[in-house]
C-alpha positions as CSV (number, residue, x, y, z in Angstrom):
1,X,-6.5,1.1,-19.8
2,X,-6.2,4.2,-18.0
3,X,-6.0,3.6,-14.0
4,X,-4.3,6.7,-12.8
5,X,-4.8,10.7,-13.9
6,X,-1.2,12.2,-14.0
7,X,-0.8,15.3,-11.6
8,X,2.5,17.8,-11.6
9,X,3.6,16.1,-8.2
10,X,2.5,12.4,-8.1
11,X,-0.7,9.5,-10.3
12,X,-4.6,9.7,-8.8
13,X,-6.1,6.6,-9.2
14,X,-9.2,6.9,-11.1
15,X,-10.2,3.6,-11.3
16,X,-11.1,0.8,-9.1
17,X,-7.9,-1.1,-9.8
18,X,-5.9,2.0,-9.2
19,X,-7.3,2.4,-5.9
20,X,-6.4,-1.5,-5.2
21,X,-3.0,-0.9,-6.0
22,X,-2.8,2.0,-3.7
23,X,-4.6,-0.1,-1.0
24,X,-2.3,-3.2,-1.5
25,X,1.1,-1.1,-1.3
26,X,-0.3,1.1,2.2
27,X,-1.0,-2.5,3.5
28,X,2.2,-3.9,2.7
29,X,4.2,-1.0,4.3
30,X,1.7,-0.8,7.2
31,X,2.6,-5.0,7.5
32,X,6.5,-3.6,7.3
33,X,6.2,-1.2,10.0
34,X,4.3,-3.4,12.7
35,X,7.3,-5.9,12.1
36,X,9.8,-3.1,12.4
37,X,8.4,-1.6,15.5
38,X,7.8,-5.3,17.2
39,X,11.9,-5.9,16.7
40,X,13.6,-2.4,17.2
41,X,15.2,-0.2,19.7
42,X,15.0,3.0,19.0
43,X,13.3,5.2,15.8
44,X,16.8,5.6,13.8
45,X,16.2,1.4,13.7
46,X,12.9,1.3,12.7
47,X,13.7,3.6,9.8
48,X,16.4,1.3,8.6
49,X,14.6,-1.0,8.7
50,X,11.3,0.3,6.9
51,X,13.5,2.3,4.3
52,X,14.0,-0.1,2.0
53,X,10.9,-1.9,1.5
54,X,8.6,1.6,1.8
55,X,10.8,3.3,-0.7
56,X,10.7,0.3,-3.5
57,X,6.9,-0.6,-3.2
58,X,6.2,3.3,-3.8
59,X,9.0,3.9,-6.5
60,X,7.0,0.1,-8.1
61,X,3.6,2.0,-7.6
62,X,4.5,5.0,-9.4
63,X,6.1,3.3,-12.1
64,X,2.8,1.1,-12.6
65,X,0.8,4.6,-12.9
66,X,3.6,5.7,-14.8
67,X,2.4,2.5,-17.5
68,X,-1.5,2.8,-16.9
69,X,-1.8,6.6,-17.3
């Protein structure tokens, strides 16, 4: 099953469940960041504390259109 269309820089979904994967890893990181910004002081905080959760669900996403492409 092909979800994504590989590009030189980064996977285009091309199918519905593509897109829901997208959608589901924007939301979770959009989730992160509202709890980030509610508990920190200053931006330099609120990257520490988005960094590690943005930067695995987007490394996970392009490794599942790595696999469905």
């Amino acid at each position: 099953m092909k979800a994504y269309r590989n590009n030189k820089i980064t996977y285009i979904p091309i199918t519905i469940g593509g897109y829901l994967i997208d959608i589901l890893a924007v939301l979770f990181v959009a989730t992160v960041v509202v709890a980030a910004a509610r508990n920190s002081h200053s931006f330099s905080d609120m990257f520490y504390s988005i960094f590690p959760y943005a930067v695995t669900t987007f490394l996970l996403r392009e490794w599942i259109a790595s696999k469905l492409s």
